[in-house]
N, C-alpha and C positions, 0 to 999 in steps of 0.2 A: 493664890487660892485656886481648888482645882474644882471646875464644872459642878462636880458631885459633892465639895466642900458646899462650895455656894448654893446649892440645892437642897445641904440639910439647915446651914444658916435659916435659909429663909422660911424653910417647914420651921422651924425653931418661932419665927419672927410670927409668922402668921398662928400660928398656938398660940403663942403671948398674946397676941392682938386680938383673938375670940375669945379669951379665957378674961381679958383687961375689963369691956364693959366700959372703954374709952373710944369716944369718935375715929376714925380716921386723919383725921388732919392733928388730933391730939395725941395719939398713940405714934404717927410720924414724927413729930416735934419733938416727941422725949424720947426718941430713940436715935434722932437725925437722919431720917429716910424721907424721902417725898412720896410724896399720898400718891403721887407715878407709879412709884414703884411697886409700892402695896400692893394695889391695883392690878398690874399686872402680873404679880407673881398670886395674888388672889383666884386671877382668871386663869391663869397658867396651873392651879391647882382643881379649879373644877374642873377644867376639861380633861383632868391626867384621869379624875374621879369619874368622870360620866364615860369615858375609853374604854377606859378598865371594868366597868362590868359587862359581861354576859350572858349572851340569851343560853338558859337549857333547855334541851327535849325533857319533857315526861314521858315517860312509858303509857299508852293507850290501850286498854283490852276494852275487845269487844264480845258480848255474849255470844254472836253466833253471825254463822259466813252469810245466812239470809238477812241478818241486819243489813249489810255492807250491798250486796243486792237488791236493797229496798231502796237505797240513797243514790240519788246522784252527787250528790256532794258531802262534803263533812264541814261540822260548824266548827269553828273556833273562835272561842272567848276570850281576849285578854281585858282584864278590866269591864270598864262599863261598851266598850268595840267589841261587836261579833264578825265575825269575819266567814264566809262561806268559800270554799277552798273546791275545788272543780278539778276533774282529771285533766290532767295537762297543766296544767298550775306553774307558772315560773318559781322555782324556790328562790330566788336570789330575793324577788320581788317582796314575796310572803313576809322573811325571814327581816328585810329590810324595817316593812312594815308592823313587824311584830316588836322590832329592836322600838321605834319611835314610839307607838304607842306604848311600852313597859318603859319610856322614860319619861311621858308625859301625866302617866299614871299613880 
């Protein structure tokens, strides 16, 4: 069986197993897999899921170049986190901390 067999197998397996409405150690039993396995290919599925999304820019317009001259900084909101963003700002930093918080949210 090749890599990518065994990886629809088990997408297959863990369908059946959310869709069953049977324990874990009971849905391994009648299918002859150990609750190990499950387990790990469970975890092996959320984290393909929390990868795979990403952060998008929105487009920001502003009314006018004196707004942006009044500000030293620009607020950003994700969620119930505001965030105040300063010129010279690391984006890696920002952009890090905008990913964690839109996952905790």
């Amino acid at each position: 069986m090749t890599h990518t067999e065994r990886g629809q197998q088990w997408k297959a397996r863990i369908e059946a197993y959310k869709a069953s409405c049977l324990s874990a150690r009971e849905f391994c039993r009648q299918h002859s897999i150990t609750t190990r396995q499950l387990y790990y290919w469970l975890r092996k599925e959320t984290l393909k899921e929390q990868t795979g999304n990403t952060v998008q820019w929105l487009p920001v317009s502003l009314s006018s170049k004196e707004d942006i001259a009044l500000s030293d900084f620009l607020t950003v909101k994700v969620a119930p986190a505001v965030i105040e963003v300063r010129e010279g700002f690391n984006e890696g930093l920002l952009l890090h901390v905008v990913k964690v918080l839109s996952a905790l949210c």
